[in-house]
ROMARLO-308824 format. One record per residue: x, y, z of N, C-alpha, C in turn; chain; residue in three letters. Coordinates in steps of 0.05 Angstrom, whole numbers. Example, Ala and Ser with C-alpha at 12.3 -4.5 7.8 and 13.67 -1.06 7.14 Angstrom:
((264,-114,156),(246,-90,156),(264,-66,156),A,ALA)
((257,-45,142),(273,-21,143),(258,1,157),A,SER)
//
This chain:
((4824,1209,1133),(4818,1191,1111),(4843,1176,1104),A,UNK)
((4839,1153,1097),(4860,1131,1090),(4862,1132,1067),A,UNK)
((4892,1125,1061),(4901,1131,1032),(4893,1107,1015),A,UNK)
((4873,1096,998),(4874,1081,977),(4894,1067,973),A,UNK)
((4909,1037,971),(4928,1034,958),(4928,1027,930),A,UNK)
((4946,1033,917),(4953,1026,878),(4964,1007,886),A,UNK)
((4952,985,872),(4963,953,861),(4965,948,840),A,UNK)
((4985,938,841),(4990,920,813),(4994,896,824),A,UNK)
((4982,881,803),(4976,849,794),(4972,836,781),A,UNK)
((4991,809,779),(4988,799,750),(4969,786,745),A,UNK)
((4960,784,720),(4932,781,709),(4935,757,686),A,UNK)
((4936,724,695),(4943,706,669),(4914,700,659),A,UNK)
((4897,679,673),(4883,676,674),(4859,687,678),A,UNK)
((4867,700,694),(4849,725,716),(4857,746,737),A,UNK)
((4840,765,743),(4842,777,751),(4846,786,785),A,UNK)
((4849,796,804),(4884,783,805),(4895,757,815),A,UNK)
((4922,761,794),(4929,725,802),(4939,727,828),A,UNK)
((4956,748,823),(4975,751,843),(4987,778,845),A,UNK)
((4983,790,878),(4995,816,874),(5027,825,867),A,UNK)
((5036,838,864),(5059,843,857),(5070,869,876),A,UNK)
((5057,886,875),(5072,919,882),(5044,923,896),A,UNK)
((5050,951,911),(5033,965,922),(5044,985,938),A,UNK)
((5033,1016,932),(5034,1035,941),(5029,1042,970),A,UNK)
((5047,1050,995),(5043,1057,1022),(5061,1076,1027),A,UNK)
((5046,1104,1025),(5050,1129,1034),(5067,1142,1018),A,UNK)
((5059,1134,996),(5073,1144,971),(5097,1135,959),A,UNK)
((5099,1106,975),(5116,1096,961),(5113,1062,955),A,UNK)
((5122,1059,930),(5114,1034,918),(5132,1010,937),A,UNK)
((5118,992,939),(5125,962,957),(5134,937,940),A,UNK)
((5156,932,938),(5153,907,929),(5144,873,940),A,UNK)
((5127,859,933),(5121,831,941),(5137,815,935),A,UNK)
((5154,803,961),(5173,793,946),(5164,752,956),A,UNK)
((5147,748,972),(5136,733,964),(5106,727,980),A,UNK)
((5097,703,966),(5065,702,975),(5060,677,992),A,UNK)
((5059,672,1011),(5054,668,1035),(5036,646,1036),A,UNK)
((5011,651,1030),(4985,641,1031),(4958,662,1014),A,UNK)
((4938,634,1003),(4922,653,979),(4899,635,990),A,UNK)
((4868,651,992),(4840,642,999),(4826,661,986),A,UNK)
((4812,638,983),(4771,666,967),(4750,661,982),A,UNK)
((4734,684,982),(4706,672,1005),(4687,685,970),A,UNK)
((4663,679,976),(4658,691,948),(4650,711,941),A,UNK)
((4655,735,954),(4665,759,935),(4689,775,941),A,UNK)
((4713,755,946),(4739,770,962),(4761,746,954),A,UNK)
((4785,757,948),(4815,744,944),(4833,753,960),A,UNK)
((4846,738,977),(4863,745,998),(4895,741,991),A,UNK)
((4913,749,1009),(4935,746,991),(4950,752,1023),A,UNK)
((4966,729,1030),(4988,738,1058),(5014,743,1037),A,UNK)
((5025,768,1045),(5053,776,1030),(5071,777,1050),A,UNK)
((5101,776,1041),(5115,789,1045),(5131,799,1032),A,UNK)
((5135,829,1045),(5159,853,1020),(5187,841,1013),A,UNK)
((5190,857,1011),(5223,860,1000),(5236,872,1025),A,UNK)
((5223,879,1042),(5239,895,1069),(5234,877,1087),A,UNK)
((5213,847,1090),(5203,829,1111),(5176,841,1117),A,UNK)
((5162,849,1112),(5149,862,1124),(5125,839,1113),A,UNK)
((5104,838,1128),(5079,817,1122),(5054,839,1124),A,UNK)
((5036,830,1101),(5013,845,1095),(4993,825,1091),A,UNK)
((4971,822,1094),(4952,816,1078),(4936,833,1065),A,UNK)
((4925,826,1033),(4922,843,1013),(4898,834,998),A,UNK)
((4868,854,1008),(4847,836,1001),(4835,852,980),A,UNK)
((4829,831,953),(4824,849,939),(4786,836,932),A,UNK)
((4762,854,937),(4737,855,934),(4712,856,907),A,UNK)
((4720,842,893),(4707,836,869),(4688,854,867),A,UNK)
((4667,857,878),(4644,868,876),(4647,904,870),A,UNK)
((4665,920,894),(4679,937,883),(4703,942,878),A,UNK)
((4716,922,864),(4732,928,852),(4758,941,863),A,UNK)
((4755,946,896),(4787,950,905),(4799,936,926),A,UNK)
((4818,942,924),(4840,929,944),(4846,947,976),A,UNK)
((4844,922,989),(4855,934,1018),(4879,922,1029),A,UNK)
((4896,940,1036),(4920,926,1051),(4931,923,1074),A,UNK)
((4926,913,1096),(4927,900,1120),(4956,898,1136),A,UNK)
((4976,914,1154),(4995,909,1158),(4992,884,1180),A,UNK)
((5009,859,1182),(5011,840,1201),(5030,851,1224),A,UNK)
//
């Protein structure tokens, strides 16, 4: 079974604007920047990259409500 990731995201307007952090294998990630952003209509995508280089995409699913995170 795959670990869930914890996101955090900032929330101005809505919900999420933009990810920020995220948990992988017990340890928190920083986003250090965002790449590229798309919606299909029930999904928000997010191309990151960390603070270490590392590129993710980070989809988060309106309908239920979680996030998946994608190593590139």
């Amino acid at each position: 079974m795959t670990e869930e990731p914890i996101v955090e995201a900032y929330a101005g307007a809505f919900y999420p604007e933009r990810p920020v952090s995220f948990t992988k294998g017990g340890r928190r990630v920083t986003v250090a920047e965002l790449t590229r952003q798309w919606r299909t209509p029930d999904e928000i995508h997010f191309d990151v990259v960390t603070d270490d280089g590392s590129r993710f995409e980070m989809v988060y699913r309106f309908s239920q409500d979680r996030w998946q995170v994608i190593a590139r």
